[in-house]
C-alpha positions as CSV (number, residue, x, y, z in Angstrom):
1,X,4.6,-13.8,18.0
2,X,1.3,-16.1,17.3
3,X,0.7,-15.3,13.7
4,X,0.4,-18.9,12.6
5,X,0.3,-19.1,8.7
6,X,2.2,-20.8,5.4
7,X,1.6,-17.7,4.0
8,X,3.0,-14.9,6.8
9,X,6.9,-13.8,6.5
10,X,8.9,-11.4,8.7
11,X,12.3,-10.6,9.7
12,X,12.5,-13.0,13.7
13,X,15.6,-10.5,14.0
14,X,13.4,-7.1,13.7
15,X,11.0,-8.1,16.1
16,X,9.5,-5.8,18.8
17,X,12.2,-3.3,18.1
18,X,12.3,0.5,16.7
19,X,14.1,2.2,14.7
20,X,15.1,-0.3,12.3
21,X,14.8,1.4,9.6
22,X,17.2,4.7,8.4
23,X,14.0,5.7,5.9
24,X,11.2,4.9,4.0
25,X,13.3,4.1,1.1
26,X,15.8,1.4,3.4
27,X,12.7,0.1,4.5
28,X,11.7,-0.5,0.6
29,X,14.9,-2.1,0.6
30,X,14.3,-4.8,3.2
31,X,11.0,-5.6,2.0
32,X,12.3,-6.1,-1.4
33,X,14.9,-8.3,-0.3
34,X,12.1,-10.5,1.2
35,X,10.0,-10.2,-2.2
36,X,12.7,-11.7,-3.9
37,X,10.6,-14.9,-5.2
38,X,8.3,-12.4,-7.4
39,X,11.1,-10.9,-9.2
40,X,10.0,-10.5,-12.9
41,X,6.8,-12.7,-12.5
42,X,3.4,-11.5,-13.3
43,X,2.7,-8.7,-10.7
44,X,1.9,-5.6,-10.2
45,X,2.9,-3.3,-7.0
46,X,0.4,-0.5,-5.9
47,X,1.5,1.8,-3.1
48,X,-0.8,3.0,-1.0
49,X,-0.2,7.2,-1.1
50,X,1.4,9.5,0.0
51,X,3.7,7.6,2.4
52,X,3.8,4.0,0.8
53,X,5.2,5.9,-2.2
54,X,8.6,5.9,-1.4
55,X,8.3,2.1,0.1
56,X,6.6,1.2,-3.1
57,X,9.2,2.6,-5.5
58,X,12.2,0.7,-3.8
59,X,10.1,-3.1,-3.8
60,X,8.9,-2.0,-7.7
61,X,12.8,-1.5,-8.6
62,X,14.4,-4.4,-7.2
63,X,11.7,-6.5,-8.1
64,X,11.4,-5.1,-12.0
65,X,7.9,-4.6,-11.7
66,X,5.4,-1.7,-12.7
67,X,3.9,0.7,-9.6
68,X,0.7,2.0,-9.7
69,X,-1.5,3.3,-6.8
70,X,-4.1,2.2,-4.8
71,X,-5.9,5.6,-3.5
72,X,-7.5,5.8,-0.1
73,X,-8.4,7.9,2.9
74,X,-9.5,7.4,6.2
75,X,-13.4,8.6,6.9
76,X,-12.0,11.2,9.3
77,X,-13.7,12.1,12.9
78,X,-15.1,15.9,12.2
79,X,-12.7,16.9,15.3
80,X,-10.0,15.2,14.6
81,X,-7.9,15.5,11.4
82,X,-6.2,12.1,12.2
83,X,-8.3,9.6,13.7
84,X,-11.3,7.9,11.5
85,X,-14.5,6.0,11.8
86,X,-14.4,4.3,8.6
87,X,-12.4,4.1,5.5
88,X,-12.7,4.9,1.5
89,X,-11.0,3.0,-1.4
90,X,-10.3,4.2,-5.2
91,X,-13.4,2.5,-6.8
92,X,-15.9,3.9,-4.4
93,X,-16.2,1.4,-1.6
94,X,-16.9,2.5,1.5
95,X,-16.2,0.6,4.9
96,X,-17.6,2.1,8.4
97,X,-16.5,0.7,11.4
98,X,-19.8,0.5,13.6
99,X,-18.3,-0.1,16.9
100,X,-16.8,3.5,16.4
101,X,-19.5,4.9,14.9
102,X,-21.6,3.5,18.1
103,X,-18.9,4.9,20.7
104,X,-19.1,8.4,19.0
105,X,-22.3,8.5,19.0
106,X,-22.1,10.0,15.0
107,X,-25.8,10.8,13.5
108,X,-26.9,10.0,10.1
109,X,-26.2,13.6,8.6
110,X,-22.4,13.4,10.5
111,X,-21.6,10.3,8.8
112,X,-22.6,11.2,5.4
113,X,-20.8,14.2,5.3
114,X,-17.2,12.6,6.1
115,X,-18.1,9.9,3.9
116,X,-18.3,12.4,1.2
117,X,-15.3,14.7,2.1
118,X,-13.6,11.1,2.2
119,X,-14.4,10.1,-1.5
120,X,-14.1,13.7,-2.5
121,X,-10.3,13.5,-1.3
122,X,-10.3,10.1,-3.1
123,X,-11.2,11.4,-6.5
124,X,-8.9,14.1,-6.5
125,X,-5.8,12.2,-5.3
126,X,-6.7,8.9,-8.2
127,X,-6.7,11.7,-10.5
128,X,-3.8,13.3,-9.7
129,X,-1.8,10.1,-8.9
130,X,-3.3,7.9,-12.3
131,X,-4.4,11.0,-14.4
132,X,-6.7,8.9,-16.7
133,X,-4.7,5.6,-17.4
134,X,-6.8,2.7,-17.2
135,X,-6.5,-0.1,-14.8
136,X,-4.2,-2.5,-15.3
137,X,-6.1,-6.4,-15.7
138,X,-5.9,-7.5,-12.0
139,X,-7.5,-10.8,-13.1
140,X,-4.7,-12.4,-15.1
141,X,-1.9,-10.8,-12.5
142,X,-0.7,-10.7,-8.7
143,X,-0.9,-7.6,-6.7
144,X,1.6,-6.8,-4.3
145,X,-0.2,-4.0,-2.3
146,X,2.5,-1.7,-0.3
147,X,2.3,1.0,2.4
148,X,4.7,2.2,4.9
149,X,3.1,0.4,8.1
150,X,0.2,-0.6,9.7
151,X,-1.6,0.8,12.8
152,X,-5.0,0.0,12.9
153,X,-5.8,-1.2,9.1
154,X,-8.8,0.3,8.2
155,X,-7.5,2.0,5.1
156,X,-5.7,-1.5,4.0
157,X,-8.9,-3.2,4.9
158,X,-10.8,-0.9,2.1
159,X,-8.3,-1.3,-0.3
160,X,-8.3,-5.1,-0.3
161,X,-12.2,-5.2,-0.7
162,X,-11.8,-2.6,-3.8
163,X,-8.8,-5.0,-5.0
164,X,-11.4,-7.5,-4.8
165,X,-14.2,-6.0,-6.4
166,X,-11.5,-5.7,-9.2
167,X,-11.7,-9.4,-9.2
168,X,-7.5,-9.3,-8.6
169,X,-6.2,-13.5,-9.0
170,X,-4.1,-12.8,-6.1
171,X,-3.8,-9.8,-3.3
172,X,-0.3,-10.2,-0.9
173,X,0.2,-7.4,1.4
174,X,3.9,-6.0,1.6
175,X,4.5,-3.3,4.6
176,X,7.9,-2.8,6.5
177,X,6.3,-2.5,10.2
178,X,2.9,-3.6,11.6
179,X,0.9,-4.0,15.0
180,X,0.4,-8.0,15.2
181,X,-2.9,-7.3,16.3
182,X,-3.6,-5.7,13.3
183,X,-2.2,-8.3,11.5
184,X,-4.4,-10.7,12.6
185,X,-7.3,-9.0,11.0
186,X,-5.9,-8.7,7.8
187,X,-4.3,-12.3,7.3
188,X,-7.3,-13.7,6.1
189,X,-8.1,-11.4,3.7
190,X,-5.6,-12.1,1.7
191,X,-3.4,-14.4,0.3
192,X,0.0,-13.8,1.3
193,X,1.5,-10.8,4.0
194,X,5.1,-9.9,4.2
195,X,5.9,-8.3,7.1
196,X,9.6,-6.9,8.5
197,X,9.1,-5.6,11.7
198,X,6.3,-6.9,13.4
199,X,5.3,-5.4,17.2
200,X,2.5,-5.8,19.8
201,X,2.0,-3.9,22.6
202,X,-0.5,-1.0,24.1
203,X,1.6,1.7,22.2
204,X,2.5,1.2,18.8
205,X,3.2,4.0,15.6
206,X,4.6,3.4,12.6
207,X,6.9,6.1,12.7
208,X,8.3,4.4,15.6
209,X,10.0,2.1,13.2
210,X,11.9,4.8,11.3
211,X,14.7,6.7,12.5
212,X,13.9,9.4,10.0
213,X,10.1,9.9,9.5
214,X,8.4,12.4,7.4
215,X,5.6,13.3,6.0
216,X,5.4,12.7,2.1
217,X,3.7,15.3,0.1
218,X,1.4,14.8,-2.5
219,X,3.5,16.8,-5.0
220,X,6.8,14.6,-4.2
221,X,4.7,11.6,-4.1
222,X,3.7,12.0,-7.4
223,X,6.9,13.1,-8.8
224,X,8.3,9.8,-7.6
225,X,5.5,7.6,-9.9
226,X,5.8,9.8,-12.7
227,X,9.9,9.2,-12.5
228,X,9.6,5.8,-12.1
229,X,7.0,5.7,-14.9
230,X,9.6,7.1,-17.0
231,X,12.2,4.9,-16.2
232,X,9.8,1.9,-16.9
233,X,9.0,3.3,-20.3
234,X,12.4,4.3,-21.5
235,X,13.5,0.9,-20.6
236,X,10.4,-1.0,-22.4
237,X,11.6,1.1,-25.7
238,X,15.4,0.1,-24.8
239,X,13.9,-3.2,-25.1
240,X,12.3,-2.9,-28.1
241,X,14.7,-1.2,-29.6
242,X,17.3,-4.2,-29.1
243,X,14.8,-6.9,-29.9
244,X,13.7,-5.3,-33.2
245,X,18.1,-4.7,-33.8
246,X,19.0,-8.6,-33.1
247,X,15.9,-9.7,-35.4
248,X,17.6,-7.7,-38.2
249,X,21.3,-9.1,-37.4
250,X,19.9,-12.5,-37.8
């Protein structure tokens, strides 16, 4: 592994090899175990939906910080419900990637129409993941961005540059598993990357990584925020509730 930073951290022991992780949630596990320096500081984790949901809620817990999301969607091929040319973010960015756009050969009219079916999907997921809660201020804390891998990074790429325009102090990207390659591309982009499992290779999928590999629903990954939500709040009140208790017994 080349990946010559201060600022890079993985596991030397997870290293080119699969199945390491039982689940999405063990993998939220590990990674909190490597967050441990930002327990209770001034941060915020944002999961990437659906699938960095369930990574998101584990680092969030053990960590004792708040979750939020950080919607968005590949700008898909129009034959291909998996692969994209470019990606969308929650606040409206929008990244192509030309070389793919160029191979394809897409026209004008193509382009604009998955760009829109893109930003359609992201407007519909920010509202059903965030309902209409405002945005925490990035400026003032550190986000810890969190997904379940990374393949090619287009979709991190797009969420960094919307993090940015949200003028965040501080951007560190937390996934359990990663292509090095892709790595590479992102490490400059932000200011720290936590990384378990790192591989290279011809062949690499995140679900590689997981003995147990699902697809997460919408519906569940929302239940999952709106529990943790809940647990937050109940324990802010708890909190409250003892502070305002002590004030009287003195």
């Amino acid at each position: 592994m080349h990946i010559m930073s201060n600022t890079f951290y993985d596991l030397p022991q997870l290293r080119q090899r699969i199945s390491v992780f039982r689940d999405r949630k063990h993998a939220g596990q590990v990674l909190a175990e490597m967050l441990q320096e930002w327990k209770r500081r001034e941060a915020v984790v944002l999961a990437v939906p659906s699938g960095g949901v369930p990574v998101a809620v584990e680092v969030a817990r053990a960590l004792e910080l708040s979750l939020d999301v950080a919607v968005v969607s590949k700008i898909l091929l129009p034959w291909n419900t998996e692969s994209g040319f470019g990606a969308v973010g929650f606040d409206g960015t929008v990244w192509l990637n030309k070389e793919y756009v160029d191979y394809f050969g897409l026209d004008q009219p193509t382009i604009e129409q998955q760009t829109q079916a893109a930003l359609a999907k992201v407007q519909r997921r920010v509202k059903l993941f965030r309902a209409d809660r405002p945005w925490p201020d990035l400026k003032n804390i550190t986000v810890i961005l969190v997904d379940d891998g990374i393949a090619a990074g287009s979709t991190l790429l797009v969420a960094l540059m919307a993090l940015r325009n949200k003028e965040a102090r501080e951007i560190i990207i937390a996934v359990p598993t990663a292509h090095q390659e892709s790595l590479v591309r992102i490490m400059d982009e932000v200011d720290a990357l936590y990384c378990a499992n790192i591989r290279s290779g011809p062949q690499f999928a995140v679900a590689a990584a997981y003995q147990q590999w699902d697809d997460v629903d919408e519906t569940d990954a929302s239940r999952m925020l709106v529990s943790y939500r809940n647990r937050e709040s109940a324990q802010e009140k708890g909190k409250r509730r003892t502070c305002k208790n002590g004030s009287k017994a003195s």
